[in-house]
N, C-alpha and C positions, 0 to 999 in steps of 0.2 A: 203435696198430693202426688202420689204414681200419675207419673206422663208417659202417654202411650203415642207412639207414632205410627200409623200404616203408610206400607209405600206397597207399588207392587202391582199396581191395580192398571186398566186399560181396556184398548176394544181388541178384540180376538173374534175370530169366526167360531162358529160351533164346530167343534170337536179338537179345537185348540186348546192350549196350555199356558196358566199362567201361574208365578209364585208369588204370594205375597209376604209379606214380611211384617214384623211388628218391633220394633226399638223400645226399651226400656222396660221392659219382660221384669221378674221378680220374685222371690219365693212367692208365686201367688201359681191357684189354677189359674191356665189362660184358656181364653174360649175368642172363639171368630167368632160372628154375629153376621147376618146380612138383613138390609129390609129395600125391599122395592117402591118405586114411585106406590102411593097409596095402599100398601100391604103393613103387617105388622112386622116389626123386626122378627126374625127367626133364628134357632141357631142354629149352626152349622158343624160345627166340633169344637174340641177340649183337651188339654192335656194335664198330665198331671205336672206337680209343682217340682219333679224333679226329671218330667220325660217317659217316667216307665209305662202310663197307662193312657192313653187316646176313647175317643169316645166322639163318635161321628153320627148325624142326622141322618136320618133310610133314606134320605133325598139326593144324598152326596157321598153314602158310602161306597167304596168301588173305585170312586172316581178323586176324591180328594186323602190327601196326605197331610195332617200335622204333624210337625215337632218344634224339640226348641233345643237353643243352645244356651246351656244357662254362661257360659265363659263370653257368651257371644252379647249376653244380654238381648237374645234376641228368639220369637218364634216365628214359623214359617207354615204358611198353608199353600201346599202344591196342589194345583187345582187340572185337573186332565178333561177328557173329553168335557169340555165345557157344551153347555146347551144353552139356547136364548134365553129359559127359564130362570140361569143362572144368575140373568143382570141387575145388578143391584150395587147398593152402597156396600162396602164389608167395614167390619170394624172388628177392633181387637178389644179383648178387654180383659179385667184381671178380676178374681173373686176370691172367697176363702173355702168354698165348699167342694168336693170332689166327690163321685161325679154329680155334676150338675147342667141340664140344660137349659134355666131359666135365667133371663135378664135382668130378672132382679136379685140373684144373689152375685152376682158380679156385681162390685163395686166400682172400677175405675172402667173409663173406657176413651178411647181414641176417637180422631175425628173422622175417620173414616175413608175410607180408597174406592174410586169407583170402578166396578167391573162391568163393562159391556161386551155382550155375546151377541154376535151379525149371524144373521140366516144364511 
């Protein structure tokens, strides 16, 4: 099975910065994911299987950056003016569809990094 790793994750105040990163990346779309205490997972963004094309949530465009590095085996979501609304699990995860913002055409997924955002 693709093994996904997040690292990255942590407490920041609102209007902080943080990156997260994902290990074991792959010819796949990759897509970050977040779901809060009793919320459904949502997504967040997406990139294409070789970098050229991003695809981000109205909730986080502006403010977040994907990419990836495929030499690196690795992708990265830089997250800027964070908000409290922000805080949640994130996860990474790999799919074969592009674009796609649904959970369920991603197939593999990570266990996940926590992000919390302070007032």
């Amino acid at each position: 099975q693709v093994q996904l790793v997040e690292s990255g994750g942590g407490l920041v105040q609102a209007g902080g910065s943080l990156r997260l990163s994902c290990a074991a990346s792959g010819p796949y779309t990759m897509g970050w994911f977040r779901q809060a205490p009793g919320k459904e997972r949502e997504f967040v963004a997406a990139v294409s299987r070789i970098g050229g094309g991003t695809y981000y949530a109205d909730y986080v465009k502006g403010r977040f950056t994907m990419s990836r590095d495929n030499a690196k085996n690795t992708v990265y979501l830089q997250m800027n003016s964070l908000k409290p609304e922000d805080t949640a699990v994130y996860y990474c995860a790999a799919g074969r569809k592009w674009p796609s913002n649904e959970p369920g055409t991603f197939d593999y997924w990570g266990q996940g990094t926590q992000v919390t955002v302070s007032s």
